[in-house]
N, C-alpha and C positions, 0 to 999 in steps of 0.2 A: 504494500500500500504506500509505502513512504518512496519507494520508487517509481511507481506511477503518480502520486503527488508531485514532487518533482521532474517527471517530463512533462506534465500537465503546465507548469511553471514556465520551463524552459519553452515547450511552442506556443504558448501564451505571449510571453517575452520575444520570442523570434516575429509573432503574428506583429506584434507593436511595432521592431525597428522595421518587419520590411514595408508599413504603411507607412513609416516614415519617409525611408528610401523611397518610396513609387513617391511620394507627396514632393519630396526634393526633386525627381528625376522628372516630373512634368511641370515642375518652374523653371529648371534650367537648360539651356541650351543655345544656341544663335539668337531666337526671340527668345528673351527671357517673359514667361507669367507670371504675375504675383500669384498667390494662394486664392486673395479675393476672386481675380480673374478665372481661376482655372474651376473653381463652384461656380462660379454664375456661367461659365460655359456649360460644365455638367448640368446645369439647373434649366438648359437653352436662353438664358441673355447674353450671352457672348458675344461678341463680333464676330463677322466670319470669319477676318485674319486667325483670331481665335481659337473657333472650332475648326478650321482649317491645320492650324499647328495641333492643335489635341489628336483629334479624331482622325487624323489621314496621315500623322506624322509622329507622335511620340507615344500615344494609347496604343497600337498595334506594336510599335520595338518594343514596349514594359514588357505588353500579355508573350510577346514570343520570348524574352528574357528570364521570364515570370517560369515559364512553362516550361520550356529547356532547362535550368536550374533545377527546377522540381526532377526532371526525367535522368539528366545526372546524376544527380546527388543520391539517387533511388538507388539508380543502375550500377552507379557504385558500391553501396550497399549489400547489393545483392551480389556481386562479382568479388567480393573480401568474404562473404557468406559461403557460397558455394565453395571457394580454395582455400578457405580458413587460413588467406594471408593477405595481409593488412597489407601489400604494395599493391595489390590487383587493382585495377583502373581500368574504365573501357579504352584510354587511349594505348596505355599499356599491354592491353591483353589481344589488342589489332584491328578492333572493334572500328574504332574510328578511322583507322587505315582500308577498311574495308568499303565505311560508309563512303570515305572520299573518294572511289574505286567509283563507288554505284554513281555518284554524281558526276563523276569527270566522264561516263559511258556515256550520262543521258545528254551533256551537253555536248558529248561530240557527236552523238547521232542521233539524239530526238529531240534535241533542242527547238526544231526548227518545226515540229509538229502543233497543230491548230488545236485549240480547246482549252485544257485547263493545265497547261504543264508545271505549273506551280505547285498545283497538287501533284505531280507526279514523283517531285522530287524526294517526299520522303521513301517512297515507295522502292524507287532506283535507291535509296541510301541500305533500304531497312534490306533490300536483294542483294545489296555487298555486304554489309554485317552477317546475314545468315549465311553466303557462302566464306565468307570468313571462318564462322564460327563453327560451321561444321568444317571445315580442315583443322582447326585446331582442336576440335572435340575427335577427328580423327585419326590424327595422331598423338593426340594427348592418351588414346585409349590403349588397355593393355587387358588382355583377353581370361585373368587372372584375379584384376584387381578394378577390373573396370576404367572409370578416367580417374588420373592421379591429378589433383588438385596441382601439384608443381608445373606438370608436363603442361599445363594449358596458360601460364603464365611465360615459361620457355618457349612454348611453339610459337606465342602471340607474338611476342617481341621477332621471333625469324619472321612469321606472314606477314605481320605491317613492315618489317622494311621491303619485302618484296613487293608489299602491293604499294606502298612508298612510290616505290620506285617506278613503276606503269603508272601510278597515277602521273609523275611527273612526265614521264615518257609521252602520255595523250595531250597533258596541258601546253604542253612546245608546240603542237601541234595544229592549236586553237588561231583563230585571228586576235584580233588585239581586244576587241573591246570584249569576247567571250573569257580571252583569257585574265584580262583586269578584273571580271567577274570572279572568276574560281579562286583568283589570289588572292581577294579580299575575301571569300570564305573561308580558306581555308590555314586564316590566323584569325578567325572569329571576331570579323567585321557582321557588323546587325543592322549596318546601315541600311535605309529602302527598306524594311520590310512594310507590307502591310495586311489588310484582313483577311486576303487569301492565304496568307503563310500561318496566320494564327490559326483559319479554319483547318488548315492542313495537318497543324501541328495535336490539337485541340484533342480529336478523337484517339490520338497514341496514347496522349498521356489519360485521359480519362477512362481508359480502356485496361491499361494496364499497370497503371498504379497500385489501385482498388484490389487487379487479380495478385500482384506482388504482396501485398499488406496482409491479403486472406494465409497468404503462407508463411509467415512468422513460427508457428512453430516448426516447419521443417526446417527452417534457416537455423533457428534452436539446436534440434538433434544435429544437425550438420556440423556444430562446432564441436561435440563430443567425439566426430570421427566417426567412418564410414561403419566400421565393424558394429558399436554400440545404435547409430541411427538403423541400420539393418534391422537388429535386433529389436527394433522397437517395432518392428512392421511396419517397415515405411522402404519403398521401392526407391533406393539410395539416385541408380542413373536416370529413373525416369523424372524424380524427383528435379535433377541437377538439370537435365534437359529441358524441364518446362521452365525453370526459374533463367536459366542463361536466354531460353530464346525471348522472355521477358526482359533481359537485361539489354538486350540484342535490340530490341523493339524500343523500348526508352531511349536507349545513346543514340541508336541512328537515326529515330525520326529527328531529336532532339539538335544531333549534328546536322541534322539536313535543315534545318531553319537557321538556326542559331552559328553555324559555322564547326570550324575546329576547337572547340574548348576543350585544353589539354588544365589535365591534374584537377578537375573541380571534384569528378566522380571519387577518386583519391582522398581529397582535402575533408568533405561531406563529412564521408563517415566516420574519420576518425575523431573531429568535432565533434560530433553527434555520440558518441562510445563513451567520449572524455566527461561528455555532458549529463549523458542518461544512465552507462552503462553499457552493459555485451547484449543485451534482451534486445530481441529483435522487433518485437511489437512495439521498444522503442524507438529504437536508431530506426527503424525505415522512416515512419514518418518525420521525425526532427532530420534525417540527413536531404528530403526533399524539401525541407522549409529552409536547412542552412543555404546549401546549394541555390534555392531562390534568394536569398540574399546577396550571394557574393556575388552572383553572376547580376544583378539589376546593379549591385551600388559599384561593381567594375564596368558597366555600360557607363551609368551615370557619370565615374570620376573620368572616364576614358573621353568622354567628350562636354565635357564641361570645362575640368581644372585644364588642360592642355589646348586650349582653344586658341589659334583657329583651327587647329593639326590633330582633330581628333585620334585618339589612340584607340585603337580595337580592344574590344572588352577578352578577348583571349589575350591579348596582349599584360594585361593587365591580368588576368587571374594567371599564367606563366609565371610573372613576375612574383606573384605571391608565391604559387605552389612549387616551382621548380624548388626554391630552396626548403620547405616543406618536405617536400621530398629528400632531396636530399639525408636531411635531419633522420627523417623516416629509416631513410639503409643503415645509412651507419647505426641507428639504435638497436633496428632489428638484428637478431641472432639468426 
């Protein structure tokens, strides 16, 4: 009880700074609002100028910043879950080396396709994360012991540098203004979005959030080890399979909006563990409230404090987590 009192505290407290953050993040920017201004637009007395800058230009980056955050910070959770080791990250484990894979196909051949390609894009992401993720669950696998939680942390890191490496192979290949596109993605620029990328994004994370949260206790037996979760009757790889291809589904839709946001999935969780504990019915939910936090208030300082030369909100969480990380190896054993 006094542990669920306190995460009760903590996403209460998380729910406060990130209304904060969104409240700062659509006062500033090139046109700066006041507070007054930005209610009396939500309220409809605004000026156009107004609802113009809200509604077509900074309320679509929050909700995709918002949303992305959340599907990291999860995805992470669940991928430190499943390999019961605290470096797993979807950019680590190839995840987003895959997502970038699905996107740099569709813009170099179906870019040019009539209808809604916007929404297509997380779809081309979430089809390179799953053939990702099944080569690393296929050679992570060993016919004895099933998937070694180590082996799909080692395969990750060899398939993103290869698919690394084709991704850049297609993007040389791009004309200019396609490839000015992918390059600003793919350091987790958010700039341009708007309510087709939210609608896009919208249905992953509400979809598979919800179905992640439902599995808390298997994330539970998971950290006891394969042999004891077995033991408890519970189908260890089918288990591991339906929660990565959830983890799968959150980083990529989430990379497919939001860009390359490296080390968030990483940083999330262990924030959330420090905070709540190892119980999983807490850290999921707090590591998708932190992850919405850093990623809106690294949008927000990314192009606020360095104005006129906006900095990408990857840019800026890199800049946190890489040394984070860091910290992270050397501690671990």
């Amino acid at each position: 009880m006094q542990r669920r009192r306190k995460s009760i505290t903590v996403g209460i407290c998380l729910l406060l700074i990130s209304a904060a953050i969104i409240l700062i993040s659509l006062n500033t920017g090139t046109i700066r609002l006041s507070p007054l201004a930005v209610w009396q637009t939500f309220l409809g007395y605004g000026s156009s100028d107004s609802q113009l800058v809200l509604f077509e230009y900074r309320l679509p980056r929050i909700l995709v910043t918002m949303l992305a955050g959340i599907g990291l910070g999860v995805s992470g959770a669940i991928l430190q879950g499943i390999t019961r080791n605290g470096l797993a990250d979807p950019g680590i484990l190839g995840l987003h080396a895959g997502a970038a894979l699905g996107l740099i196909v569709f813009v170099s051949f179906f870019h040019s396709m009539k209808g809604m390609p916007s929404l297509l894009i997380p779809v081309f992401a979430f089809a390179g994360g799953v053939i990702t993720a099944f080569l690393i669950v296929a050679l992570a696998y060993d016919r004895h012991k099933g998937v070694v939680p180590i082996r799909l942390i080692l395969v990750g890191i060899a398939i993103a540098a290869g698919f690394s490496a084709i991704t850049l192979f297609l993007s040389l290949r791009l004309d200019d203004a396609t490839y000015s596109f992918t390059s600003r993605w793919l350091i987790g620029n958010v700039w341009g979005r708007n309510w087709i990328h939210v609608n896009a994004l919208l249905p992953w994370i509400v979809i598979f959030t919800p179905f992640t949260l439902s599995k808390w206790k298997v994330l539970n037996a998971f950290s006891l080890g394969d042999e004891m979760t077995s033991g408890m009757g519970i189908a260890v790889n089918r288990e591991r399979l339906l929660l990565l291809m959830s983890a799968v589904a959150l980083s990529s839709a989430s990379v497919a909006m939001a860009g390359g946001i490296g080390f968030l999935g990483l940083v999330a969780p262990h924030l959330a563990r420090r905070l709540v504990g190892p119980m999983h019915q807490y850290v999921l939910p707090i590591s998708g409230l932190i992850g919405l936090v850093i990623l809106v208030a690294a949008d927000t300082v990314g192009r606020s404090i360095f104005q006129p030369n906006a900095i990408p909100a990857g840019v800026v969480v890199a800049a946190v987590g890489a040394p984070y990380f860091l910290y992270l190896l050397v501690k671990t054993k």
